[in-house]
PQR file of N, CA, C, O and H, with PARSE charges and radii, in Angstrom:
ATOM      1  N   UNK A   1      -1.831 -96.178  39.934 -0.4000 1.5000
ATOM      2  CA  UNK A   1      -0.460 -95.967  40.356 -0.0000 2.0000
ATOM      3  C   UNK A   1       0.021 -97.101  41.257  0.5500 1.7000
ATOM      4  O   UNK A   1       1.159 -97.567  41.190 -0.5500 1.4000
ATOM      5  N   UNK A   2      -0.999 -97.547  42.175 -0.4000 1.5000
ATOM      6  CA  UNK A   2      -0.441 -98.651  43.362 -0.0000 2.0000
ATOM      7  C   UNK A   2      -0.218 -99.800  42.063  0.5500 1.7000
ATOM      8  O   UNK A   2       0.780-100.422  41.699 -0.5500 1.4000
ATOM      9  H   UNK A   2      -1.923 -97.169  42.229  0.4000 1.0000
ATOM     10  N   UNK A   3      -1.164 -99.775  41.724 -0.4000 1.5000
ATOM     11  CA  UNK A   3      -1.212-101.244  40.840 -0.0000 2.0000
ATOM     12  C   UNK A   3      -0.083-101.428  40.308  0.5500 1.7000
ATOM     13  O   UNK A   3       0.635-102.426  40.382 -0.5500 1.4000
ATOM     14  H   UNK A   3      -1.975 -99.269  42.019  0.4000 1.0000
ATOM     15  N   UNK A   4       0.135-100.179  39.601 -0.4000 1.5000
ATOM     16  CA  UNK A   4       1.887-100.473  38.386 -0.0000 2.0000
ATOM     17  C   UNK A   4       2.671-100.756  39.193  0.5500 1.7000
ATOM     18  O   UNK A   4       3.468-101.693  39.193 -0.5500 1.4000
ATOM     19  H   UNK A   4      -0.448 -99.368  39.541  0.4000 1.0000
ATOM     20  N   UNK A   5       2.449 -99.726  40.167 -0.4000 1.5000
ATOM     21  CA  UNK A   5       4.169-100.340  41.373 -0.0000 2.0000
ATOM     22  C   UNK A   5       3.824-101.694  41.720  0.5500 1.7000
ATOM     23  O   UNK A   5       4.802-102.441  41.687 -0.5500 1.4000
ATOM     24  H   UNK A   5       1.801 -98.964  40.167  0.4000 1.0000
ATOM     25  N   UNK A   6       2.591-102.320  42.084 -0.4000 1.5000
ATOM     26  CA  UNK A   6       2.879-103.870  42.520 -0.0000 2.0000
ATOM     27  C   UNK A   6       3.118-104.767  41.759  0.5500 1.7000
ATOM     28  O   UNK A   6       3.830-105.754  41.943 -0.5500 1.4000
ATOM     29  H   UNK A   6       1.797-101.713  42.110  0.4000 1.0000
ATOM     30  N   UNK A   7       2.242-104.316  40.423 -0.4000 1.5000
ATOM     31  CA  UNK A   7       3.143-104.619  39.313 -0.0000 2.0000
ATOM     32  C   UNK A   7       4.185-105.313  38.648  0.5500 1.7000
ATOM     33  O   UNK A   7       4.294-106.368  38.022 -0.5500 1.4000
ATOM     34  H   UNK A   7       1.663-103.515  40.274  0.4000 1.0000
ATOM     35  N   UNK A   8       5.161-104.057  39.106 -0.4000 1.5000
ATOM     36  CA  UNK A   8       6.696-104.222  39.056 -0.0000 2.0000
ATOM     37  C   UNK A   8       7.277-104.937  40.018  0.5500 1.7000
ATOM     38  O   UNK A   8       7.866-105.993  39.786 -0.5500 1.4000
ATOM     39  H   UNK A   8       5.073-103.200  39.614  0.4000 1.0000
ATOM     40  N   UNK A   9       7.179-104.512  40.966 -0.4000 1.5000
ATOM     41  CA  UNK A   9       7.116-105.022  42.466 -0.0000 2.0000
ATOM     42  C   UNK A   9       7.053-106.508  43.060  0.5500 1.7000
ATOM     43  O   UNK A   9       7.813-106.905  43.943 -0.5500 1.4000
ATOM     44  H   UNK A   9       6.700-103.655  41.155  0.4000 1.0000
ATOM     45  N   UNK A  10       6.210-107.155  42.556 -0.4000 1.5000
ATOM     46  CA  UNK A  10       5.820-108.280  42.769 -0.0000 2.0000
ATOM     47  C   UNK A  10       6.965-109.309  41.801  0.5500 1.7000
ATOM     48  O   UNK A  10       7.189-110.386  42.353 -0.5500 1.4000
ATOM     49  H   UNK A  10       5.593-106.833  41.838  0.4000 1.0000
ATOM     50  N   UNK A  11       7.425-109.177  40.948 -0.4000 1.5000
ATOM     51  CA  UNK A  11       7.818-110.148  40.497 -0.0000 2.0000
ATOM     52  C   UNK A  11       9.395-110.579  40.537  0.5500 1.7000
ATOM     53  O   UNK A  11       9.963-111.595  40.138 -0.5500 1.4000
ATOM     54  H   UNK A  11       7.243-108.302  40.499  0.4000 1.0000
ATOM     55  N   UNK A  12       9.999-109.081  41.352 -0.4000 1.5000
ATOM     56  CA  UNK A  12      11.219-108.293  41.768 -0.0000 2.0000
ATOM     57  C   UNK A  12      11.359-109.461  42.919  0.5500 1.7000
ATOM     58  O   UNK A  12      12.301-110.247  43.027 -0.5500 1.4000
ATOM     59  H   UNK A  12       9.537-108.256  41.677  0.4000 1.0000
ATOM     60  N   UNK A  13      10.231-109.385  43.722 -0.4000 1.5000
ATOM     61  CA  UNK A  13      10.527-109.894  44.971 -0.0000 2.0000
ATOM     62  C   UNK A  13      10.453-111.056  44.764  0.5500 1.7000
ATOM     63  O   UNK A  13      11.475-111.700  44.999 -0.5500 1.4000
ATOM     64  H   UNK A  13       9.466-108.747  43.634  0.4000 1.0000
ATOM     65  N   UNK A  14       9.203-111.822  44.232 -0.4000 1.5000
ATOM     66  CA  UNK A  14       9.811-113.217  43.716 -0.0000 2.0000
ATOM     67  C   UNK A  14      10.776-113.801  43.436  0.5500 1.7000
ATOM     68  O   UNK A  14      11.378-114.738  43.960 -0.5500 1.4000
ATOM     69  H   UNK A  14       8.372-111.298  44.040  0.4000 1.0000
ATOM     70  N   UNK A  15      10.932-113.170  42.505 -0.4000 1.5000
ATOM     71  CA  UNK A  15      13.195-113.826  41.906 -0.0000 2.0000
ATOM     72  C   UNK A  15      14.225-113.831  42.900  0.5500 1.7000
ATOM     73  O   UNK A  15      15.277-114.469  42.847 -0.5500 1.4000
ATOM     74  H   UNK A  15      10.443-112.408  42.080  0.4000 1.0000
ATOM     75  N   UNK A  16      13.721-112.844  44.080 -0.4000 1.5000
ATOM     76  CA  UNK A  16      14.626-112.771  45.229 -0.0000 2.0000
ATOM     77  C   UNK A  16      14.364-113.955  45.817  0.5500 1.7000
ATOM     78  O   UNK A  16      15.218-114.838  45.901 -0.5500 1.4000
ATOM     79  H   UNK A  16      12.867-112.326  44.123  0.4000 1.0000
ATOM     80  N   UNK A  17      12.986-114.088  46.341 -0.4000 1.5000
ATOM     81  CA  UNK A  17      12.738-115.280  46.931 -0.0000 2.0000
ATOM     82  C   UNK A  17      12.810-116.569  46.282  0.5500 1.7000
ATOM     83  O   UNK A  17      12.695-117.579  46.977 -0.5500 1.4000
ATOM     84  H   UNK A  17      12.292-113.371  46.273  0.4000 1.0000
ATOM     85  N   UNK A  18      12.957-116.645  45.247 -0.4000 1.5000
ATOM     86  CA  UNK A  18      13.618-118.331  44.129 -0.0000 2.0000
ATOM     87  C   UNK A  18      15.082-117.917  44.632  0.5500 1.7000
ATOM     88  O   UNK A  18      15.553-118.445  45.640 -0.5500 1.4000
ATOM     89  H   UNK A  18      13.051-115.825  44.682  0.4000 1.0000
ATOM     90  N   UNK A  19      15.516-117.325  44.179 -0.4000 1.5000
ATOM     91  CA  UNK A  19      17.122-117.253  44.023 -0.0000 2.0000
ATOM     92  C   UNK A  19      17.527-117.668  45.299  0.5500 1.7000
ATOM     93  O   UNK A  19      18.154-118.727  45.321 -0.5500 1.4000
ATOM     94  H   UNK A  19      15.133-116.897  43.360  0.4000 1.0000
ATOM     95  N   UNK A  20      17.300-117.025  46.515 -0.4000 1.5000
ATOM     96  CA  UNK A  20      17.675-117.807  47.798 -0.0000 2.0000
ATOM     97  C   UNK A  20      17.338-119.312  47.828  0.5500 1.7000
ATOM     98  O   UNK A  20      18.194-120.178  48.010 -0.5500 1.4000
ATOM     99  H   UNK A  20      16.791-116.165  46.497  0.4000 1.0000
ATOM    100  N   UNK A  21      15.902-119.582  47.619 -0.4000 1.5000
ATOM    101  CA  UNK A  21      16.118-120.916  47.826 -0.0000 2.0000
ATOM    102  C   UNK A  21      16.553-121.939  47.081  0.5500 1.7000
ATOM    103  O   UNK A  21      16.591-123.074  47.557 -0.5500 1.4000
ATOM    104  H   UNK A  21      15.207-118.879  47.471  0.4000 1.0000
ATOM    105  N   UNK A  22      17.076-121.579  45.368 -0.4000 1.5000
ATOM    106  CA  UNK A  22      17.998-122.133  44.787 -0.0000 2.0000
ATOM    107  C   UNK A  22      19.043-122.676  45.354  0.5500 1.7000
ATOM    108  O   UNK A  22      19.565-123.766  45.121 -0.5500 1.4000
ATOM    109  H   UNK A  22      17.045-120.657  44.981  0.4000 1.0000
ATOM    110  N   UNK A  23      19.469-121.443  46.502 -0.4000 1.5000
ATOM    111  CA  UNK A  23      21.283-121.417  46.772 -0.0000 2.0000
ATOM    112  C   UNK A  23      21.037-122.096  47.672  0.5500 1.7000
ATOM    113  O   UNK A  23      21.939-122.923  47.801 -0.5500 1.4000
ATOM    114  H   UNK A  23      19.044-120.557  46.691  0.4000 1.0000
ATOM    115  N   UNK A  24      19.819-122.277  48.839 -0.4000 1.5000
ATOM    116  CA  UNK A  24      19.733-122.976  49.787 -0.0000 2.0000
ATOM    117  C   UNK A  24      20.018-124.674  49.211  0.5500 1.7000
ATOM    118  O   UNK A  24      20.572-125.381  50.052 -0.5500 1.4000
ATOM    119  H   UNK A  24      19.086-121.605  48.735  0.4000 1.0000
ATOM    120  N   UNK A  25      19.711-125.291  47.983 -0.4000 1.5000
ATOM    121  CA  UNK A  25      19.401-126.186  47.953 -0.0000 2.0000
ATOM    122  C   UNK A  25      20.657-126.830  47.333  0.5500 1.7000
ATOM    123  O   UNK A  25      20.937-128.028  47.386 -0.5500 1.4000
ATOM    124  H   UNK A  25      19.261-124.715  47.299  0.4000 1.0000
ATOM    125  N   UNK A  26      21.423-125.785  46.694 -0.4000 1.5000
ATOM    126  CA  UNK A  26      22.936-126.329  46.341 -0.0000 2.0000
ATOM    127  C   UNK A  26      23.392-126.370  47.472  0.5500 1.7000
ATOM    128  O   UNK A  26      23.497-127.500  47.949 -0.5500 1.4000
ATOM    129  H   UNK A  26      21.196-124.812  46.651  0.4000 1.0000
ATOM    130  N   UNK A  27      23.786-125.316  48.238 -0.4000 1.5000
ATOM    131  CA  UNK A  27      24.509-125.568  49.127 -0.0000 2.0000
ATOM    132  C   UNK A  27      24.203-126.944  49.992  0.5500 1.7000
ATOM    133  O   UNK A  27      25.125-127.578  50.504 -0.5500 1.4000
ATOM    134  H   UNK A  27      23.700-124.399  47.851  0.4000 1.0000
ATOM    135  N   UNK A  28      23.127-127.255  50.079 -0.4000 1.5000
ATOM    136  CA  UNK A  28      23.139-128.619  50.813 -0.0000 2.0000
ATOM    137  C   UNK A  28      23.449-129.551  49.999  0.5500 1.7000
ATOM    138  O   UNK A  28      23.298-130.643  50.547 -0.5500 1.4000
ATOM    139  H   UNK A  28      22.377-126.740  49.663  0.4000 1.0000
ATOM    140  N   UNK A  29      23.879-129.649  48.755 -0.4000 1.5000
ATOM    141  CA  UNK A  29      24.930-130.748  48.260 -0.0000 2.0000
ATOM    142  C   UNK A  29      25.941-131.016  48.777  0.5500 1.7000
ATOM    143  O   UNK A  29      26.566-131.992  48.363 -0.5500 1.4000
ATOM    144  H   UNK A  29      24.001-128.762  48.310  0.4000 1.0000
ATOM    145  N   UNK A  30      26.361-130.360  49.685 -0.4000 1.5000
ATOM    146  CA  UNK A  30      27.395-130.628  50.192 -0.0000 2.0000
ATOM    147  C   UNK A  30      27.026-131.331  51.282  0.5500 1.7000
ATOM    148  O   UNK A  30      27.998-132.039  51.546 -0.5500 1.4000
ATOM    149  H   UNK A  30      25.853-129.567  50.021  0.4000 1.0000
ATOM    150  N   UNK A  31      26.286-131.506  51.955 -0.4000 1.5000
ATOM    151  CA  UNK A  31      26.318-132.411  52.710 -0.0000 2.0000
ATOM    152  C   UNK A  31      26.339-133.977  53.044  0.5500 1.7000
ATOM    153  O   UNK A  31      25.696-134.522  52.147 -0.5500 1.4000
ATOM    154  H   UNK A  31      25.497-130.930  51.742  0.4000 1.0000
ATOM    155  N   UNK A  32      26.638-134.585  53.625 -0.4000 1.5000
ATOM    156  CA  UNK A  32      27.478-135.993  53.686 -0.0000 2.0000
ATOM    157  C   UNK A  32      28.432-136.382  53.825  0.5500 1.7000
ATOM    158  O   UNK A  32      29.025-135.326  54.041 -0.5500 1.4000
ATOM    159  H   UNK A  32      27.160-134.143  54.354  0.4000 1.0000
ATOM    160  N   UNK A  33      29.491-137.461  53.914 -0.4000 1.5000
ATOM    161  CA  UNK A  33      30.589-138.095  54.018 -0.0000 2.0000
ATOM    162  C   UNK A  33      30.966-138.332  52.617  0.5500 1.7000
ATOM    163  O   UNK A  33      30.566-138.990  51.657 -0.5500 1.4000
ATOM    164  H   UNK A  33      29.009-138.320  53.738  0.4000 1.0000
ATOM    165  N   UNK A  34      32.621-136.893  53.137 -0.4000 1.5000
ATOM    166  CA  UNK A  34      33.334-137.493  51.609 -0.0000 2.0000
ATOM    167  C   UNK A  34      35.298-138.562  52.127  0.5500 1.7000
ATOM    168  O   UNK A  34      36.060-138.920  53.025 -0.5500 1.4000
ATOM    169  H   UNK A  34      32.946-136.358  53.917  0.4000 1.0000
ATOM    170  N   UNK A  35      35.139-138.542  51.293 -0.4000 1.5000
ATOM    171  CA  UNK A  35      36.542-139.492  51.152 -0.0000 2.0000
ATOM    172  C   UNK A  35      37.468-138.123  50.120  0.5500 1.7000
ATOM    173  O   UNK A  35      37.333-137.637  48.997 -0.5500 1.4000
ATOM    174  H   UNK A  35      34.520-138.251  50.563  0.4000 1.0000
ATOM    175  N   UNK A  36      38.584-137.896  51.520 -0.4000 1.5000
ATOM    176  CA  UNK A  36      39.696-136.829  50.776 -0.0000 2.0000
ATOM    177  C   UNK A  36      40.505-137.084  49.475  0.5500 1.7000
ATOM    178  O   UNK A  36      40.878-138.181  49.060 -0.5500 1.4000
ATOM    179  H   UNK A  36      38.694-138.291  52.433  0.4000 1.0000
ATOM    180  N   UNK A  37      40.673-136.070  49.003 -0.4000 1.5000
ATOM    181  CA  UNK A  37      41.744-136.145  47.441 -0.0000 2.0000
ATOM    182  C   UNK A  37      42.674-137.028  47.604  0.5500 1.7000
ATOM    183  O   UNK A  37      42.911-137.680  46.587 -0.5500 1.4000
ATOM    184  H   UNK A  37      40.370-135.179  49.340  0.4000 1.0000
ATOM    185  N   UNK A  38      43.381-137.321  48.661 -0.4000 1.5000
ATOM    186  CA  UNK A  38      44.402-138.607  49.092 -0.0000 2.0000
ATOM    187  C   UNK A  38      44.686-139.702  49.466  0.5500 1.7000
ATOM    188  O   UNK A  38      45.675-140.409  49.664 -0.5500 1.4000
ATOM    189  H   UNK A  38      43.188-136.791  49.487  0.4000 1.0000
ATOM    190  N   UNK A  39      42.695-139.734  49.585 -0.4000 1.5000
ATOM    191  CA  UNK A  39      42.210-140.759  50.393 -0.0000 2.0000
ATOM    192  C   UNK A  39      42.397-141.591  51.699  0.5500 1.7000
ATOM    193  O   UNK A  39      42.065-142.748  51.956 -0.5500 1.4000
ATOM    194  H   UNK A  39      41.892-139.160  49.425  0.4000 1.0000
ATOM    195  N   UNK A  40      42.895-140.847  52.283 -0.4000 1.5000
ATOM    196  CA  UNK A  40      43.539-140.979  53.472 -0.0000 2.0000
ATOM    197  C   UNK A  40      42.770-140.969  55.006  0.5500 1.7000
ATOM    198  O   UNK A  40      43.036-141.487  56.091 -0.5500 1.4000
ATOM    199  H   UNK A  40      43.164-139.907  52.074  0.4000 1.0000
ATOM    200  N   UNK A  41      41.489-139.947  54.405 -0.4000 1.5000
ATOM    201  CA  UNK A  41      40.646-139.736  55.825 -0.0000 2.0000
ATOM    202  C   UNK A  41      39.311-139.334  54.642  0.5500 1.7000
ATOM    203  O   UNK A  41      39.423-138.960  53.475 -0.5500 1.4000
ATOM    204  H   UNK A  41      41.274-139.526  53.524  0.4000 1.0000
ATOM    205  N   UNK A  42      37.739-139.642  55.677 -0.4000 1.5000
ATOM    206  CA  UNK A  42      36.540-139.676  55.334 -0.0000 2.0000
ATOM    207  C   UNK A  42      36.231-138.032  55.847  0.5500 1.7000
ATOM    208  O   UNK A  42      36.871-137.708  56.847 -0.5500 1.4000
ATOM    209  H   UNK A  42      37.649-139.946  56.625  0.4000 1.0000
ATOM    210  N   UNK A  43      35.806-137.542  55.575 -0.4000 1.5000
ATOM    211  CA  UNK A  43      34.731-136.201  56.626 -0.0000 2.0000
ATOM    212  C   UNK A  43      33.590-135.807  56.489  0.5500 1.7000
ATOM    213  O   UNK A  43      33.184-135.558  55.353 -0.5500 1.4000
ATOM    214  H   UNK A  43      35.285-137.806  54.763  0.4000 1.0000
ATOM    215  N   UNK A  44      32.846-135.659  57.491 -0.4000 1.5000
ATOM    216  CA  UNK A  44      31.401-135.791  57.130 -0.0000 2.0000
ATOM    217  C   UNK A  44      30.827-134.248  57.469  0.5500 1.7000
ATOM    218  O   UNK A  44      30.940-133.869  58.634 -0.5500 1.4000
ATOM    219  H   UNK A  44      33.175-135.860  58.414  0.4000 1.0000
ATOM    220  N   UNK A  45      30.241-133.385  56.525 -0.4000 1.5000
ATOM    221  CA  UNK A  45      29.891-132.853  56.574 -0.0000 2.0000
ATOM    222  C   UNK A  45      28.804-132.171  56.510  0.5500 1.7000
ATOM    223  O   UNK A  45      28.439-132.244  55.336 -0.5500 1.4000
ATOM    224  H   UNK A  45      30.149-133.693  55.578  0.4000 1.0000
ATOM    225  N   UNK A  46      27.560-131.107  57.522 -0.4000 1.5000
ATOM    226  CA  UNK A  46      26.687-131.293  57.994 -0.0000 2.0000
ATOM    227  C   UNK A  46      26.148-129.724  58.184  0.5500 1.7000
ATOM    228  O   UNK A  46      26.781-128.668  58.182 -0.5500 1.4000
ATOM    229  H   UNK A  46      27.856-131.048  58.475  0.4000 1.0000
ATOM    230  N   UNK A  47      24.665-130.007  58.357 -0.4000 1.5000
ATOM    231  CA  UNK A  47      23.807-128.364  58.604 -0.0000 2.0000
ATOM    232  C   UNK A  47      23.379-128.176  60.110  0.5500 1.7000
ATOM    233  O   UNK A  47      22.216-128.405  60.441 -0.5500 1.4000
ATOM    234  H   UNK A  47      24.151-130.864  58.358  0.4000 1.0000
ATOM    235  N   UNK A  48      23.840-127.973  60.552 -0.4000 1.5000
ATOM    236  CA  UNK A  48      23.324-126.947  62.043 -0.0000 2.0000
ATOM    237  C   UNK A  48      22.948-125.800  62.340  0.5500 1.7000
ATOM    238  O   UNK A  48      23.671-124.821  62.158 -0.5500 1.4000
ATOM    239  H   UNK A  48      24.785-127.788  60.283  0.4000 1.0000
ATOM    240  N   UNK A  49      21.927-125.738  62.774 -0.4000 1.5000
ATOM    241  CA  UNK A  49      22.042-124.136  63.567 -0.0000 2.0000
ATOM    242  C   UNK A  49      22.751-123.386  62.386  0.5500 1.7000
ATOM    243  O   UNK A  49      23.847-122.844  62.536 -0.5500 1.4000
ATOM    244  H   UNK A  49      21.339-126.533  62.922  0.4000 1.0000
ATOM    245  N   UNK A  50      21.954-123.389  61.025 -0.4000 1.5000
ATOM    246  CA  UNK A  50      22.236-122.228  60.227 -0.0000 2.0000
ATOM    247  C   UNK A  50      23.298-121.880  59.387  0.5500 1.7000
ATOM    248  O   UNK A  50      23.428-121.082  58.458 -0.5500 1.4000
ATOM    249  H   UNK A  50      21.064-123.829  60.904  0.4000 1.0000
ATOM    250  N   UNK A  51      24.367-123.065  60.219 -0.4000 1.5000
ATOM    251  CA  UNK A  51      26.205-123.103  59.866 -0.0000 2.0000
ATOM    252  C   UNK A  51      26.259-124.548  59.134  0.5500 1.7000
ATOM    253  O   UNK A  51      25.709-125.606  59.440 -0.5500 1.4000
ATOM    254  H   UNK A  51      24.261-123.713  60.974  0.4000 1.0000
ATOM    255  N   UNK A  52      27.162-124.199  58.003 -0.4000 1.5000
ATOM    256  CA  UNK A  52      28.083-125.904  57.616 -0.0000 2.0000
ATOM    257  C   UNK A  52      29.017-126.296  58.555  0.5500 1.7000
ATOM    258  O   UNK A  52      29.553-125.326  59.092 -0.5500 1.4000
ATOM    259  H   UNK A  52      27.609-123.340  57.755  0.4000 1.0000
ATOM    260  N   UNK A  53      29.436-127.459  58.976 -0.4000 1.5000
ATOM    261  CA  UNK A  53      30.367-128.379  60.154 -0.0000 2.0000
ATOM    262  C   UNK A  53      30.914-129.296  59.204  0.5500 1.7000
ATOM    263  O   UNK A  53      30.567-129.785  58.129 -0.5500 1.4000
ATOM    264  H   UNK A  53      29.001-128.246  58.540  0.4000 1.0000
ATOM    265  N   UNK A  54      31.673-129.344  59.803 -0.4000 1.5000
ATOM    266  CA  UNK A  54      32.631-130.500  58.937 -0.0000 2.0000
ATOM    267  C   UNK A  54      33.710-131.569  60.413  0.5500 1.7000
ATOM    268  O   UNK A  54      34.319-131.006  61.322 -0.5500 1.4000
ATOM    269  H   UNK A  54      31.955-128.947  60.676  0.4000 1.0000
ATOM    270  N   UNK A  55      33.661-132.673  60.272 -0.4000 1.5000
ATOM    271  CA  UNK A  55      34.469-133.357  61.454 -0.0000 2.0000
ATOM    272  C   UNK A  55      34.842-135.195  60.421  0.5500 1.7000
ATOM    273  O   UNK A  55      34.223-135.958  59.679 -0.5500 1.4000
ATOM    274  H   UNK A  55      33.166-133.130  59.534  0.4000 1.0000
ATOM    275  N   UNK A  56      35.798-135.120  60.857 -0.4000 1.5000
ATOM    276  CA  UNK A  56      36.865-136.427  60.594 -0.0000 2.0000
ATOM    277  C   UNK A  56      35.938-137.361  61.124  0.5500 1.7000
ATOM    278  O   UNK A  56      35.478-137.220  62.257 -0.5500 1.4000
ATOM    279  H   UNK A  56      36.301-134.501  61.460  0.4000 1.0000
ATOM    280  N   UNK A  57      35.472-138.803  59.990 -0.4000 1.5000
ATOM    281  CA  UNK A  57      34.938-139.744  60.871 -0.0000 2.0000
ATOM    282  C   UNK A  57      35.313-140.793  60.528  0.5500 1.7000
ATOM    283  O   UNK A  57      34.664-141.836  60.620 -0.5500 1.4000
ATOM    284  H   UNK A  57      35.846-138.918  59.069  0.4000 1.0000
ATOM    285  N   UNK A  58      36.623-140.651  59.998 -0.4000 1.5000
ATOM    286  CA  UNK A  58      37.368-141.978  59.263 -0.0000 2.0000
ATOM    287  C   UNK A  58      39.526-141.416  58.852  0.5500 1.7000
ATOM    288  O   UNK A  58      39.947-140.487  58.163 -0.5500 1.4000
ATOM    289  H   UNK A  58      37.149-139.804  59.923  0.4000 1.0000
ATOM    290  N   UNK A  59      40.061-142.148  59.398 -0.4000 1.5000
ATOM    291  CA  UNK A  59      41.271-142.251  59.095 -0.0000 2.0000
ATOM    292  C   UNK A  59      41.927-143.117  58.630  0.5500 1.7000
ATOM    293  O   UNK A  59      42.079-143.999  59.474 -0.5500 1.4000
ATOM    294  H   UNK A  59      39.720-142.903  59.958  0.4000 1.0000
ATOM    295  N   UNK A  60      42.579-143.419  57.390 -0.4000 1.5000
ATOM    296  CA  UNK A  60      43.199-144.597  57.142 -0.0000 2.0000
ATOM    297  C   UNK A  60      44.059-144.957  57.971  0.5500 1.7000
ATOM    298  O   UNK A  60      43.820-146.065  58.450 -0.5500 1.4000
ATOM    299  H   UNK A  60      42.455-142.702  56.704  0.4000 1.0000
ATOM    300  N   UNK A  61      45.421-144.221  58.516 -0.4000 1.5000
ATOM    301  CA  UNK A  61      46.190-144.464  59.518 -0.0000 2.0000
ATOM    302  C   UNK A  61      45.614-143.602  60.743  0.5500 1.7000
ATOM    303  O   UNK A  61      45.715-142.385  60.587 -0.5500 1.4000
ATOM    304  H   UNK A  61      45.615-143.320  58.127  0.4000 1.0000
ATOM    305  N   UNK A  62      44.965-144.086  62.059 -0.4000 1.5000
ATOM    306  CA  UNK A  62      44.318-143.393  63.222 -0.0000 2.0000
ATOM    307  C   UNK A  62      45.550-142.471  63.630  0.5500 1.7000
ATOM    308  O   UNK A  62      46.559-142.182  62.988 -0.5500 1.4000
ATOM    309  H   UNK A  62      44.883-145.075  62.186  0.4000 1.0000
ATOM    310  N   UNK A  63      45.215-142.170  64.670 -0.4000 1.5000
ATOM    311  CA  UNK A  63      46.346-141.302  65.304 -0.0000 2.0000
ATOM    312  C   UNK A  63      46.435-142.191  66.632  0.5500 1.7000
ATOM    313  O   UNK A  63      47.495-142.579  67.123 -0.5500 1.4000
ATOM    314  H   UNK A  63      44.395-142.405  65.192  0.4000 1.0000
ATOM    315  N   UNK A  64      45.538-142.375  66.984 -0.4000 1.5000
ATOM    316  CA  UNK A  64      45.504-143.198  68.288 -0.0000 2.0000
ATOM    317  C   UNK A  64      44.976-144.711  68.176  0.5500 1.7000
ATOM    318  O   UNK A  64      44.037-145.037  67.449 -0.5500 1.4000
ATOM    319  H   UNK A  64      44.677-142.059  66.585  0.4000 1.0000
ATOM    320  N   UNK A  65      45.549-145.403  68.819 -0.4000 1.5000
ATOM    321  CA  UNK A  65      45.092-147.153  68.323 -0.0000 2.0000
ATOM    322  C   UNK A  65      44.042-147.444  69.079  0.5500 1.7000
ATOM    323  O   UNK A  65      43.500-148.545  68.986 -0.5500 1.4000
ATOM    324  H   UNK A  65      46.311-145.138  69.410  0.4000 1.0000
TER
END
């Protein structure tokens, strides 16, 4: 009886554990410096502490000289 349930069991939890780290590994495609649809400004975007960040590190026209 244990056996069938681990069985089943075991391979359930596997696919869980691929499937996360699939998504882990797309989602970090996103990371790096892109150049906007208008091309107007760069933004570089980044993994921290668990969260995606995103910050301006390029402007074609600055705001400030």
């Amino acid at each position: 009886m244990i056996r069938r349930l681990l069985t089943l069991l075991i391979p359930f939890v596997l696919a869980n554990v691929l499937q996360t780290a699939a998504q882990t590994k797309e989602a970090d495609l996103v990371v790096g410096t892109w150049l906007v649809q208008d091309k107007k400004a760069k933004i570089q975007i980044y993994h921290k502490s668990g969260k995606y960040h995103g910050k301006i590190v390029w402007l074609k026209e600055p705001n400030d000289e």
